[in-house]
FIRONU-732972 format. One record per residue (C-alpha): residue number from 1; x, y, z; residue in three letters. Coordinates in steps of 0.02 Angstrom, whole numbers, plus 50000, padded with zeros to 5 digits. Layout:
<atoms>
ATOM     n       u       v       w   res
ATOM   NUM       X       Y       Z   ALA
...
</atoms>
This chain:
<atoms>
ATOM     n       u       v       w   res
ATOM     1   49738   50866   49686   UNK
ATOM     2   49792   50944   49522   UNK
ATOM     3   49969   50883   49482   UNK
ATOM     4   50040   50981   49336   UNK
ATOM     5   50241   50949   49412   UNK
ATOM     6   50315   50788   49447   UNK
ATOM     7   50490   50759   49503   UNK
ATOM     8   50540   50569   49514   UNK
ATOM     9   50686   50501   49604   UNK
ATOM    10   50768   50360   49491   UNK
ATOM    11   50871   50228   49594   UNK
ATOM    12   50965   50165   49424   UNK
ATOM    13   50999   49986   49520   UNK
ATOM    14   50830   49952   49562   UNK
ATOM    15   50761   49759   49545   UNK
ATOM    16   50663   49752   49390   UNK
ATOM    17   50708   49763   49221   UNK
ATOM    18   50593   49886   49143   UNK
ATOM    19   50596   50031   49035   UNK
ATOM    20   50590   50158   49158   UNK
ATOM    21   50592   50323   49063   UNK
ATOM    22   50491   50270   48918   UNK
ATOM    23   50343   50238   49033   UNK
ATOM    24   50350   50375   49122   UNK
ATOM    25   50383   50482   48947   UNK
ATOM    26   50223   50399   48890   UNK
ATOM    27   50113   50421   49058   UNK
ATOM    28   50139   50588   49093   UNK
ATOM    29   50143   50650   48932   UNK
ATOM    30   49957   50567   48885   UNK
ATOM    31   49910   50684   49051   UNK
ATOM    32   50004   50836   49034   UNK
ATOM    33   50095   50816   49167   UNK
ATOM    34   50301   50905   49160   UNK
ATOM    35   50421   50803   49231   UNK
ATOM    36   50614   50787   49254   UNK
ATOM    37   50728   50667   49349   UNK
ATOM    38   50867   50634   49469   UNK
ATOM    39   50964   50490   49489   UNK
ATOM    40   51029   50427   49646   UNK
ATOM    41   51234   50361   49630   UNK
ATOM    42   51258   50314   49805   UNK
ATOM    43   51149   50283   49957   UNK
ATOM    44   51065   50418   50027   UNK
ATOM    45   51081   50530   49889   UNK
ATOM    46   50879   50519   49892   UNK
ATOM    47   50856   50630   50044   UNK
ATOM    48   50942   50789   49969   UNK
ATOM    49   50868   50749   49793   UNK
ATOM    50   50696   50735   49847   UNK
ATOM    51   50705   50879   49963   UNK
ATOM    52   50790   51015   49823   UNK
ATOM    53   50668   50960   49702   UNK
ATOM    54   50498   51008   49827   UNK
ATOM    55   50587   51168   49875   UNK
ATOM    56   50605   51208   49681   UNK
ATOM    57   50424   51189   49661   UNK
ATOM    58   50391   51023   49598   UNK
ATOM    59   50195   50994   49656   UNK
ATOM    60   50235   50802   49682   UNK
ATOM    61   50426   50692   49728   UNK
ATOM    62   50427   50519   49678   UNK
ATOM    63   50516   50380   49686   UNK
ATOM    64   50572   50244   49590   UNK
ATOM    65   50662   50115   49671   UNK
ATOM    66   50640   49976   49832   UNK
ATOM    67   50582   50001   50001   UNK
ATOM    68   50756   50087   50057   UNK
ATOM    69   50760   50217   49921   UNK
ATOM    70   50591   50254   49956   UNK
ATOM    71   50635   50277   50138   UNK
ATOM    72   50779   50396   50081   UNK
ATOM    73   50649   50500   49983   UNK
ATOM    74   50508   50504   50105   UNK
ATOM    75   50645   50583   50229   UNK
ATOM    76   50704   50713   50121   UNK
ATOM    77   50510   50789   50124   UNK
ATOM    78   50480   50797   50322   UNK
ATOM    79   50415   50956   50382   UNK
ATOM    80   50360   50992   50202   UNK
ATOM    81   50200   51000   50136   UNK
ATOM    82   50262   50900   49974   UNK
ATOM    83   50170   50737   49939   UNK
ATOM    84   50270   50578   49895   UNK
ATOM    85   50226   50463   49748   UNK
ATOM    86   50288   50281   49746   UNK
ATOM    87   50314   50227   49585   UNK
ATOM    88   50364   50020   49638   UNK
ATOM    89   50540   49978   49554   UNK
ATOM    90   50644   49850   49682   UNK
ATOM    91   50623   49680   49725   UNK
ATOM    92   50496   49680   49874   UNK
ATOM    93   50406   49848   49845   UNK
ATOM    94   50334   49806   50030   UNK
ATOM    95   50256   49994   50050   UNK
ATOM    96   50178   50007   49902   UNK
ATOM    97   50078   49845   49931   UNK
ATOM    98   50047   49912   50098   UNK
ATOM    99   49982   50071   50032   UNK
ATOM   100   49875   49978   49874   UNK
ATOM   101   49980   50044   49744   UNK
ATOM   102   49988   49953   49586   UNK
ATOM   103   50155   49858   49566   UNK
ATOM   104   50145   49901   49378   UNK
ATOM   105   50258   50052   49334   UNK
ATOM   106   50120   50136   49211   UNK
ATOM   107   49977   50094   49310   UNK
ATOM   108   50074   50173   49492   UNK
ATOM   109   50116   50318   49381   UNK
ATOM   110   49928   50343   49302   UNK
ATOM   111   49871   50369   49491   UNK
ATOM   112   49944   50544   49447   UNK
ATOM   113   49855   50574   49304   UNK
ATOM   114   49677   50597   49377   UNK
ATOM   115   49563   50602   49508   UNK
ATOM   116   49565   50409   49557   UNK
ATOM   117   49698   50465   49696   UNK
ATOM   118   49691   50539   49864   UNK
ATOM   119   49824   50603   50004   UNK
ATOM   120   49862   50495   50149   UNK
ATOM   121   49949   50535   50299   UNK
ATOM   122   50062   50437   50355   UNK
ATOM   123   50209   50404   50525   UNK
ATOM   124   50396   50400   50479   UNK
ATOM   125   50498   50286   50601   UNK
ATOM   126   50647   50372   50659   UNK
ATOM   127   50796   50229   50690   UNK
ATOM   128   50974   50343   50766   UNK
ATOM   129   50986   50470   50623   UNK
ATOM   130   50901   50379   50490   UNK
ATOM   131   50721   50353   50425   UNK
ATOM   132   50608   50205   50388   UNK
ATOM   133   50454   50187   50367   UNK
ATOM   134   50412   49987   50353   UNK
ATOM   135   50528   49908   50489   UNK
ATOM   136   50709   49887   50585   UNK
ATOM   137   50736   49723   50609   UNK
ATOM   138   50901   49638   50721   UNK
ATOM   139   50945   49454   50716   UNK
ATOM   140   50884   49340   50616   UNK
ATOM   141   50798   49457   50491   UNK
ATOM   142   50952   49575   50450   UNK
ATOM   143   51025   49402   50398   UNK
ATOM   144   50910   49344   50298   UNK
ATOM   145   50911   49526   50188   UNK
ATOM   146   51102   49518   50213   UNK
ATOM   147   51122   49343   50138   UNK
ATOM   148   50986   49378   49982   UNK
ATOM   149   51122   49458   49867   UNK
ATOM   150   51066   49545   49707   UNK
ATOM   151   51120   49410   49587   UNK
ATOM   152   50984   49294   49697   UNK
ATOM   153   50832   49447   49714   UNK
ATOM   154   50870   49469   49507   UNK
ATOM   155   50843   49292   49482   UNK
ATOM   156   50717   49240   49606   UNK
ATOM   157   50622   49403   49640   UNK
ATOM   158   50537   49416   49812   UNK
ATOM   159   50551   49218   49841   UNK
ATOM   160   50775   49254   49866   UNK
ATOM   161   50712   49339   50027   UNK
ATOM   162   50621   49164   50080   UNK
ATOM   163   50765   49061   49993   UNK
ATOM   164   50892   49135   50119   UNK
ATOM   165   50760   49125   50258   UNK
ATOM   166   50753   48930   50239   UNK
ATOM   167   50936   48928   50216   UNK
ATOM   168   50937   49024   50415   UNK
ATOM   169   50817   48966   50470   UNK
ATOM   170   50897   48798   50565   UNK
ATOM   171   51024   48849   50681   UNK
ATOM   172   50979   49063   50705   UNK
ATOM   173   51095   49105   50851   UNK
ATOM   174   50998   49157   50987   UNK
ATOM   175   51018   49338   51078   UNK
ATOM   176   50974   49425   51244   UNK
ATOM   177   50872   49604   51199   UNK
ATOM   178   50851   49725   51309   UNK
ATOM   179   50713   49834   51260   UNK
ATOM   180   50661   50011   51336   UNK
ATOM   181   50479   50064   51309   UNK
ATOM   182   50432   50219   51335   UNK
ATOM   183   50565   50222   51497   UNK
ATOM   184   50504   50048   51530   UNK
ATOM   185   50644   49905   51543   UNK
ATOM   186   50610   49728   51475   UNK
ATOM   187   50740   49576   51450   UNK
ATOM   188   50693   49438   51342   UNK
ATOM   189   50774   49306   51221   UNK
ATOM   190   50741   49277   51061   UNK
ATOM   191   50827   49248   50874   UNK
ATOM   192   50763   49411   50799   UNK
ATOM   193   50689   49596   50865   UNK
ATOM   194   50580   49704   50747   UNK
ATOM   195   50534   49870   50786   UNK
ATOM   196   50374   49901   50658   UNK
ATOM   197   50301   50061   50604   UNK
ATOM   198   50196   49940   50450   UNK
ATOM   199   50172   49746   50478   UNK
ATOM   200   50164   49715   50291   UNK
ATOM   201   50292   49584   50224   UNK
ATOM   202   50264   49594   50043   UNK
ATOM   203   50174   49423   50051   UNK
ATOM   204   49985   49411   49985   UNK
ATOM   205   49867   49411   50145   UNK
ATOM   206   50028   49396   50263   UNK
ATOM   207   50075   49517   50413   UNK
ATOM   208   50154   49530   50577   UNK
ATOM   209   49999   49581   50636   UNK
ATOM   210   49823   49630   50581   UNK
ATOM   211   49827   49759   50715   UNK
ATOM   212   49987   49848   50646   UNK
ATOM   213   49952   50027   50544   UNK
ATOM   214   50062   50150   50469   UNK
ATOM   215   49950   50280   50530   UNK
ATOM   216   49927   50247   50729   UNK
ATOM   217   50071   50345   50804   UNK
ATOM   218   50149   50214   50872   UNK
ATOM   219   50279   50088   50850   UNK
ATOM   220   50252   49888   50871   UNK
ATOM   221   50392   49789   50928   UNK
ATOM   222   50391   49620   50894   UNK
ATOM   223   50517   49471   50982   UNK
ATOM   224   50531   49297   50884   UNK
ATOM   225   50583   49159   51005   UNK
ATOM   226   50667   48998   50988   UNK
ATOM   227   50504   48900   51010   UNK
ATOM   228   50421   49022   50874   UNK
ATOM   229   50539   48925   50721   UNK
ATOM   230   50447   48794   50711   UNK
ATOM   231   50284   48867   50640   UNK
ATOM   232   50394   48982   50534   UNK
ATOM   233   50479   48833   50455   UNK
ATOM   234   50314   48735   50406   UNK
ATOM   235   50259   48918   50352   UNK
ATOM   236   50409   48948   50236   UNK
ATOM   237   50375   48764   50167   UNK
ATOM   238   50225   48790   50146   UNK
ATOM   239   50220   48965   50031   UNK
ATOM   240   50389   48912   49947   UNK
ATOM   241   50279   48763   49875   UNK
ATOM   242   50119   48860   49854   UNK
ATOM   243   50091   48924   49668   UNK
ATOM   244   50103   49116   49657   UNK
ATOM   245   49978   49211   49708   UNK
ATOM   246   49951   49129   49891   UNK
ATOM   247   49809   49037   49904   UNK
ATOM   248   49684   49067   50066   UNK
ATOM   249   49671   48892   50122   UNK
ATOM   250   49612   48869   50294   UNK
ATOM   251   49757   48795   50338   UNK
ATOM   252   49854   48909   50283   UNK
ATOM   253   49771   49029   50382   UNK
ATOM   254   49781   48929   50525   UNK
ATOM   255   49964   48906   50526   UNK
ATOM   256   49986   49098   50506   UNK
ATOM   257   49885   49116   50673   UNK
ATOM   258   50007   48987   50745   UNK
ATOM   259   50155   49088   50700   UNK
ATOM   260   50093   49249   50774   UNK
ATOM   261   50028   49151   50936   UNK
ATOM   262   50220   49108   50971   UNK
ATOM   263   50280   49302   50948   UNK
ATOM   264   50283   49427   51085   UNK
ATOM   265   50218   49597   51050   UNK
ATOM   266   50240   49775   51125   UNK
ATOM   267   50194   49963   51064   UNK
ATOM   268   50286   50117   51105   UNK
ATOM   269   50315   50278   51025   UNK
ATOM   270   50505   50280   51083   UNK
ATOM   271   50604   50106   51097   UNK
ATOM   272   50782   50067   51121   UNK
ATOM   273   50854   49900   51095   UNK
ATOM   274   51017   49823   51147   UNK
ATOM   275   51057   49657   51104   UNK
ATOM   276   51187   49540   51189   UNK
ATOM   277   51293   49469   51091   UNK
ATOM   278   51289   49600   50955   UNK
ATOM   279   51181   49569   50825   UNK
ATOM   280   51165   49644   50642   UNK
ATOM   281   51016   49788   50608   UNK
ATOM   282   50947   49803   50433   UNK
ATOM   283   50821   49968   50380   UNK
ATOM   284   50685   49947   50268   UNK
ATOM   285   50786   49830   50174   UNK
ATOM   286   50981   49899   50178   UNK
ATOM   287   51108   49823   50300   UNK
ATOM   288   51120   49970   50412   UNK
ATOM   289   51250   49899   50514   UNK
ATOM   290   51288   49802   50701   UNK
ATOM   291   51250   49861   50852   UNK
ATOM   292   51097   49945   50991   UNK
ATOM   293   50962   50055   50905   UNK
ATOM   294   50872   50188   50946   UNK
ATOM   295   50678   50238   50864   UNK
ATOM   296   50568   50349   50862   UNK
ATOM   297   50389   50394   50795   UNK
ATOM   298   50352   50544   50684   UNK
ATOM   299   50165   50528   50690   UNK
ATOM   300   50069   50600   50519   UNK
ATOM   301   50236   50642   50441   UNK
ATOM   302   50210   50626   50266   UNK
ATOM   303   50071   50639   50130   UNK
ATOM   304   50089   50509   50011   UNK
ATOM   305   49984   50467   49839   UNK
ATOM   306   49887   50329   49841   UNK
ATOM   307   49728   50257   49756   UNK
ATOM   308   49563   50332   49808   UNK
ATOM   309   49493   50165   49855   UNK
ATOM   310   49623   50163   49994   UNK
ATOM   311   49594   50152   50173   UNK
</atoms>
């Protein structure tokens, strides 16, 4: 694809401390690419932003930001024929590891510079009226992302998301979901509900499941029980005092085969959850609120840039 027209979304509160537009100055420039930028002010300013600059012609959208504000952006191109470009800027950057994108801002940029990229088509979860594409979680998850404030993801990085996971980890409250698959009815307990459209957790070599794609069509909806937190803990232990990257121990391994032993899996391309009592919901990242959800899967919604050694 020959990119001479880049328009990148800027999320000015973004995780890491970098210097955003003197990279990008530098990048494009050494390729001859033109580009300009918006900034986002408030959340979900990316959606219109991303969608006025592919209807003005720009040949590529992308983002710079975390996982929600490259939700936001990937939404404002559906039904377009505009590809999206992930340039990684928040604390998790879950996506782009999903997608093999380089978490360095130059080198995710470069991608655009030559041929070492290809398209890939990707589903967009839909969750009420808002988009995701990694995951809706309920329970025990939305608390854990709730609890991780930015002072503690500025400090800590990735590991503030397992910090607060340790610290909820001991007493989650526990919660009675009812799901709805594809019109059929299931009731089961558990301390946390994810409804999945990528299994990728931002963690080297850990997923929900192996099985989960961001390119199958369908949602995976996953139920941690009670009985399921006590593999997580020795897990959590276990990475938290593991030097960065993860190692591939055996048992390390082993204990992640333990943890997804104890979970209860389901796929569906339309799933409704209720939970009793009311629990909170977060979206790729951003509290989105309390209450039941409704999703959605927009099979092959989106073309998105990513390096041509990609599967």
């Amino acid at each position: 694809m020959d990119i001479q027209r880049v328009h990148v979304v800027i999320n000015p509160a973004a995780g890491q401390d970098v210097p955003v537009l003197a990279t990008l100055n530098r990048v494009f420039q050494s390729c001859a690419i033109d580009w300009n930028v918006s900034l986002t002010k408030h959340c979900g300013d990316g959606r219109p932003l991303a969608r006025e600059a592919a209807e003005a012609g720009a040949d590529v959208v992308a983002v710079y930001g975390g996982d929600g504000t490259v939700a936001e952006v990937a939404s404002g191109l559906l039904g377009l024929t505009t590809p999206l470009a992930i340039l990684p800027g928040g604390t998790g950057n879950v996506m782009a590891k999903e997608l093999g994108i380089p978490g360095d801002l130059a080198q995710a940029c470069r991608l655009l510079c030559h041929d070492e990229h290809k398209l890939r088509t990707i589903d967009v979860g839909q969750v009420n009226d808002q988009h995701f594409l990694l995951r809706v979680g309920l329970g025990l998850e939305a608390s854990v992302i709730e609890q991780a404030d930015r002072e503690l993801k500025n400090r800590l990085g990735i590991f503030a998301y397992l910090w607060s996971a340790l610290q909820n980890l001991s007493k989650p409250p526990l919660a009675r979901y009812q799901l709805t698959l594809d019109g059929e009815t299931i009731d089961i307990e558990g301390v946390n509900c994810i409804v999945a459209n990528s299994g990728n957790l931002g963690l080297a070599g850990f997923h929900l499941a192996p099985t989960i794609r961001v390119d199958d069509g369908l949602l995976d909806v996953v139920v941690i029980q009670q009985a399921s937190l006590g593999a997580m803990l020795e897990l959590m232990d276990q990475i938290v005092s593991t030097r960065w990257p993860l190692g591939k121990s055996d048992s390390f391994d082993q204990l992640k085969q333990k943890v997804r032993q104890t979970f209860q899996f389901w796929q569906a391309k339309e799933v409704t959850v209720q939970a009793n009592p009311p629990q909170a919901v977060q979206l790729d990242g951003d509290m989105l609120g309390t209450g039941s959800i409704r999703c959605r899967i927009l099979p092959q919604a989106i073309q998105v840039i990513v390096p041509s050694s990609n599967k």
